[in-house]
C-alpha beads as a LAMMPS data file, in Angstrom:
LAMMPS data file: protein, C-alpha beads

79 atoms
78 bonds

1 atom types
1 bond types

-500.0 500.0 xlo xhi
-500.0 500.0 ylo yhi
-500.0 500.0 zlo zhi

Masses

1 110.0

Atoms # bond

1 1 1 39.350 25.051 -0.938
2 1 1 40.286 23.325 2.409
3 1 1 40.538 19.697 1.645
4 1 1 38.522 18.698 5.123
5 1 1 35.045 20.117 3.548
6 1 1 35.973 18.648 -0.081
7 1 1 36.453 15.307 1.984
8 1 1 33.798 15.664 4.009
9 1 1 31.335 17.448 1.149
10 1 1 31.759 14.048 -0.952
11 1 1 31.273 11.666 1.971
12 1 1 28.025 13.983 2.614
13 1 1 27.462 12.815 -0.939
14 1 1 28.553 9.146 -0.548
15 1 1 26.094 9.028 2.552
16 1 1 23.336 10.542 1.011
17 1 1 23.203 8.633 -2.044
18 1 1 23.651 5.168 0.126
19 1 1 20.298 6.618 1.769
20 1 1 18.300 7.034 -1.251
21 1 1 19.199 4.063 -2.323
22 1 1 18.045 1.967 0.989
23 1 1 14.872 4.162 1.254
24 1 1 14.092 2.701 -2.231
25 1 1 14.984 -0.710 -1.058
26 1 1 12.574 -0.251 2.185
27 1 1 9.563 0.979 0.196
28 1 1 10.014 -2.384 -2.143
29 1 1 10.221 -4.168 0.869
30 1 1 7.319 -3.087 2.456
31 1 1 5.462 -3.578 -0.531
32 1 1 6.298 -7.038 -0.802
33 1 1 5.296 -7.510 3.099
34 1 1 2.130 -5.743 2.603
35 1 1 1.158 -8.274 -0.620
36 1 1 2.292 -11.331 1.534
37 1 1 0.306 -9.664 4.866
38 1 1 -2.934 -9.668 2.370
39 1 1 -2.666 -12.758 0.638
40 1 1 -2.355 -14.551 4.412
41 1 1 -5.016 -12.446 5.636
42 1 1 -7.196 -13.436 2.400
43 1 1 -6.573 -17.035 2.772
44 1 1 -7.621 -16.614 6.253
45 1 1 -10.659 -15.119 5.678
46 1 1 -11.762 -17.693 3.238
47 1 1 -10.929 -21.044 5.116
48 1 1 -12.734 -19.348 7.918
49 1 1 -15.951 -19.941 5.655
50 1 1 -17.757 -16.385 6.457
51 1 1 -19.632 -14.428 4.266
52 1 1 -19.335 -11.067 3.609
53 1 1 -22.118 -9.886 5.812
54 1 1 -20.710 -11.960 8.433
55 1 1 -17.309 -10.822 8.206
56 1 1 -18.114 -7.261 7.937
57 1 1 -20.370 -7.665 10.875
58 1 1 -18.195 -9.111 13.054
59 1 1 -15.319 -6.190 12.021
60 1 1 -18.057 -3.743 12.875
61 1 1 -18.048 -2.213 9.306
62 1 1 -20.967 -1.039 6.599
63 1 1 -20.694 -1.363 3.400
64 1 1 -22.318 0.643 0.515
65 1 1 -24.535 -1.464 -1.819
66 1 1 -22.792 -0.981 -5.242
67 1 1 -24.526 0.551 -7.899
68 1 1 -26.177 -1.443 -10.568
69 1 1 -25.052 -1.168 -13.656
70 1 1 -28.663 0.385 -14.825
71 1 1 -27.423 3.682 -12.092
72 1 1 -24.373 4.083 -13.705
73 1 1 -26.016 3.923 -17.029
74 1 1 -27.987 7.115 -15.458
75 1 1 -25.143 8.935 -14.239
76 1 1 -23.127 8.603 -17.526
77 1 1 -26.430 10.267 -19.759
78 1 1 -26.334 12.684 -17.058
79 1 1 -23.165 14.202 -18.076

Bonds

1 1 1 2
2 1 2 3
3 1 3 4
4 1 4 5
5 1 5 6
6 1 6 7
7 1 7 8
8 1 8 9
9 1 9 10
10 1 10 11
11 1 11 12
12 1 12 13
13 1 13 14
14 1 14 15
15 1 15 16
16 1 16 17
17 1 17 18
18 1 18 19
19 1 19 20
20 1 20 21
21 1 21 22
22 1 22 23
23 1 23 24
24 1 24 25
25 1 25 26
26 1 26 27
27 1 27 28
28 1 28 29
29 1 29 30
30 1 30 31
31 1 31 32
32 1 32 33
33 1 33 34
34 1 34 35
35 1 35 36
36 1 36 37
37 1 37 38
38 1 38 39
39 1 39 40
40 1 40 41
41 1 41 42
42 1 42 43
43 1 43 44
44 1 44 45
45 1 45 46
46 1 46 47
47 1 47 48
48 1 48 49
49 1 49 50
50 1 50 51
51 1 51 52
52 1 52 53
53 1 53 54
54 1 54 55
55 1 55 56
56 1 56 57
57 1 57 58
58 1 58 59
59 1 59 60
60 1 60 61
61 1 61 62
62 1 62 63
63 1 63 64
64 1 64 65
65 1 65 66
66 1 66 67
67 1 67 68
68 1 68 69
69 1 69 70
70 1 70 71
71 1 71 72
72 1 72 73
73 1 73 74
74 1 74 75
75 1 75 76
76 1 76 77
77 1 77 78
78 1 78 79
């Protein structure tokens, strides 16, 4: 075979494991930023001294009242 493509069919190689390898590294990374982003925003949230109602109000959101532990009960004979 010409020895161009065997050449250039192992740098292909050499390239394309290097990206795997960074696109691991990324996904880490961002996972790390994402914890950090939380914990700040957490820590925020708390030394701001809302509540939950208030906080949720002023974000605009709803939430669901959980389910007691009595409805669950309910469901679970259910099946």
């Amino acid at each position: 075979m010409n020895e161009r493509i065997v050449k250039l069919r192992a740098d292909y190689a050499k390239n394309d494991s290097k990206i795997a390898a960074l696109q691991t590294k990324n996904k880490k990374l961002a996972e790390k930023i994402r914890q950090l982003e939380n914990t700040e925003i957490i820590g925020a949230v708390r030394n701001s001294g809302l509540t939950i109602d208030e906080l949720l109000s002023l974000l605009g959101k709803t939430v669901k009242a959980p389910e007691t532990n009595i409805e669950l009960e309910e469901k679970d004979n259910e099946i």
